[in-house]
C-alpha positions, 0 to 999 in steps of 0.5 A: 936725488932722484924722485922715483927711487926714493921714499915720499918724506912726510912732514915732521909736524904729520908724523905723530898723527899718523903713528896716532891713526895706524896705532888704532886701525888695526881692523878691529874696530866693531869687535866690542860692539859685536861682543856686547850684542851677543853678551847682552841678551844673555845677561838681561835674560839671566838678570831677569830670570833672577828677578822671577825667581825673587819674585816667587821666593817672595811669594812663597815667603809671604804665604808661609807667614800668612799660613802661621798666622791663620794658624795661631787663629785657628788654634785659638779661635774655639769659642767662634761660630766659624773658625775656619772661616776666620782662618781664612780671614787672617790668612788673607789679611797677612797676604796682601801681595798673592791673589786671594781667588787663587789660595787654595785652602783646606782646613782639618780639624781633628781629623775631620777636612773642611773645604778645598777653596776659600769660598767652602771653606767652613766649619759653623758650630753652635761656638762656645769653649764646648765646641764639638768640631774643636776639643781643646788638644785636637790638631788643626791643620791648614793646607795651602797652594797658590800657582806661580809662574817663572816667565822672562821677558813675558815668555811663560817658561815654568809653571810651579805652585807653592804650597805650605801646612801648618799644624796647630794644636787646639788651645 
């Protein structure tokens, strides 16, 4: 048998290590790793963009249970010197998680607005079940709003303010 016209035999013991290392050089390699640096990014921005905007759900959850309560204590609250204020109190003690310098609150009663921000916010009378600024079967209302903002990865993306009303009847 002549050397040059015939093919290099490769050992029987070698063959399947080969079949083995052609079966996984097929030149794509790096494609998975490629795949997942363009995926990922797009991924951690959607999960973080979920996370912000569960996060402004809450918030927007915790003040309407806040306002339902400054409500109920507004409604029931004629005999005080300061109803609003206590409102405001109750409105604050049911909303541990916002910011209480940003709420923004007005009070009407009957008609009649008491303040735009916590710290006007105040409807003092003489008190007693003949309060002048809350007859029993007026309307009270209590109006709020607290800023919120969807951001991803601390890039400011929307600015939003939530806000709620409740009306309560005078009791």
């Amino acid at each position: 048998m002549n050397c040059s016209d015939a093919s290099p035999q490769i050992p029987f013991e070698h063959r399947g290590a080969l079949t083995l290392s052609n079966r996984f050089s097929n030149h794509e390699t790096g494609s998975a790793l490629v795949e997942m640096a363009v995926v990922l990014p797009i991924i951690l921005c959607l999960f973080t963009g979920i996370f912000s905007v569960s996060a402004a759900l809450y918030q927007k959850l915790q003040l309407a249970e806040a306002m339902s309560s400054a409500g109920r204590v507004l409604a029931a609250d004629r005999g005080a010197t300061d109803p609003c204020s206590d409102a405001v109190t109750a409105l604050n003690a049911a909303s541990p998680g916002l910011a209480s310098s940003s709420i923004g609150i007005t009070i009407t009663i009957n008609g009649n607005s008491y303040g735009t921000n916590k710290s006007t916010v105040s409807c003092t009378t003489a008190g007693g079940n003949n309060n002048p600024l809350m007859p029993a079967g007026s309307t009270a209302t209590i109006q709020a709003s607290y800023p919120c903002s969807l951001s991803i990865y601390g890039v400011k993306g929307l600015s939003c303010a939530i806000g709620e009303q409740i009306g309560e009847v005078v009791q």
